[in-house]
C-alpha positions in Angstrom: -6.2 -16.8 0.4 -8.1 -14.3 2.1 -9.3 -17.6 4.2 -6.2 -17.5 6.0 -7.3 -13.9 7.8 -10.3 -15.0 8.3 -9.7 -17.6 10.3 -6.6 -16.0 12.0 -9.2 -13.2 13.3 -12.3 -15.3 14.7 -9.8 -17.6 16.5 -8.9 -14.7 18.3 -11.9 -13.1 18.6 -10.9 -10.3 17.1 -13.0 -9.7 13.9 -15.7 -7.9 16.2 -12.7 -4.9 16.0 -11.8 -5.7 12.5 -14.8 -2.6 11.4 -14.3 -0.9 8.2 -13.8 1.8 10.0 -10.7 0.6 12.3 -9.0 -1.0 9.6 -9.2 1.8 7.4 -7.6 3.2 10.3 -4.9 0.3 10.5 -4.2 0.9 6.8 -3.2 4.7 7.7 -0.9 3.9 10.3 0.3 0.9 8.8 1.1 3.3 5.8 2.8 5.5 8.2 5.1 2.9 9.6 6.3 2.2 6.3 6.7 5.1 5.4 8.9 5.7 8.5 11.1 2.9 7.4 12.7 5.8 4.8 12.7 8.9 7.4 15.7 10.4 7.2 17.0 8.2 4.3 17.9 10.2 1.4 15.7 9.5 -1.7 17.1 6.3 -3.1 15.8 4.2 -6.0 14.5 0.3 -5.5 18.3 -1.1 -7.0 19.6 0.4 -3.4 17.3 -0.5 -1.0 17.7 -4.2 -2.7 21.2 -4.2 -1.3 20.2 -3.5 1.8 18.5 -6.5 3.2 17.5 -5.2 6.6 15.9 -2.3 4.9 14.5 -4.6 2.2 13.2 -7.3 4.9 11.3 -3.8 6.9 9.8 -2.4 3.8 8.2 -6.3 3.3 6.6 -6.4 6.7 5.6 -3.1 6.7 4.0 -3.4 3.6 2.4 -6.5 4.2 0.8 -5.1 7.3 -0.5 -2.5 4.7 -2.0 -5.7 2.5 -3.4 -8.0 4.9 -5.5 -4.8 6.5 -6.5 -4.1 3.1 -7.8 -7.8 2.2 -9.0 -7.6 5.4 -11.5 -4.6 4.5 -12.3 -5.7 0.9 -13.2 -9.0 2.7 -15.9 -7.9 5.1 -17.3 -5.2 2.0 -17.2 -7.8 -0.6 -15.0 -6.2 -2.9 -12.7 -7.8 -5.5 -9.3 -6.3 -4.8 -7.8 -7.3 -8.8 -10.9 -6.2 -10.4 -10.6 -2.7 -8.5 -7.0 -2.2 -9.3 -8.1 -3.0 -12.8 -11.0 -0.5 -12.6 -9.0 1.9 -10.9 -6.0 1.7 -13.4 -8.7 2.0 -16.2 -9.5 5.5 -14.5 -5.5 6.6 -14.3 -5.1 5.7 -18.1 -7.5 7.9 -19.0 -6.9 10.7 -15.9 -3.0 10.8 -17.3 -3.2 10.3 -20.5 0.5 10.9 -22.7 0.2 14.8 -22.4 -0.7 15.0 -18.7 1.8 12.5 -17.8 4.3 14.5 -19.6 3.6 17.6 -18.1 3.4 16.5 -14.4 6.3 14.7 -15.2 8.5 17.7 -16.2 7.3 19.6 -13.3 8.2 16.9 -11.1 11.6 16.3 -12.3 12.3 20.1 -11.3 11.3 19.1 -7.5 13.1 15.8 -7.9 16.3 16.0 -5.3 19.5 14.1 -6.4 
């Protein structure tokens, strides 16, 4: 799949800007727009932003700005995107174990804004 970039970005000459450096930087602000998709939005859970197809159908390009920058890194570095997801949620399982979890958790739910 991660042919498809490829190809997409020497056609248009543009893999001599596609650095590790820039599209870590494209990931931020790719982040960002997403993320901007919810300002001023109250807190809602997934089940209402599903009902909401222009919000939905935002969230989904946003995000896959957010993924195609980050294939687009572990491309050029030769990284295995599933194997360091698996790696990395190998770390979290043993970084949050039951007791952690629970306690972040409980402090969380005190923040948590109805």
């Amino acid at each position: 799949r991660t042919e498809r970039y490829i190809e997409f970005s020497i056609d248009r000459n543009w893999d001599q800007f596609h650095t590790p450096k820039n599209l870590a930087e494209a990931i931020s602000v790719e982040a960002n727009e997403l993320l901007e998709v919810f300002l001023w939005h109250d807190n809602h859970g997934a089940e209402m932003v599903k009902k909401h197809p222009e919000l939905k159908e935002r969230v989904e390009e946003e995000l896959a700005d957010v993924v195609i920058y980050s294939i687009a890194i572990a491309t050029q570095l030769d990284l295995d995107l599933v194997d360091a997801v698996e790696s990395k949620m190998d770390d979290n399982e043993t970084r949050f174990d039951e007791d952690t979890a629970a306690e972040m958790t409980k402090d969380l739910q005190r923040w948590q804004r109805d």
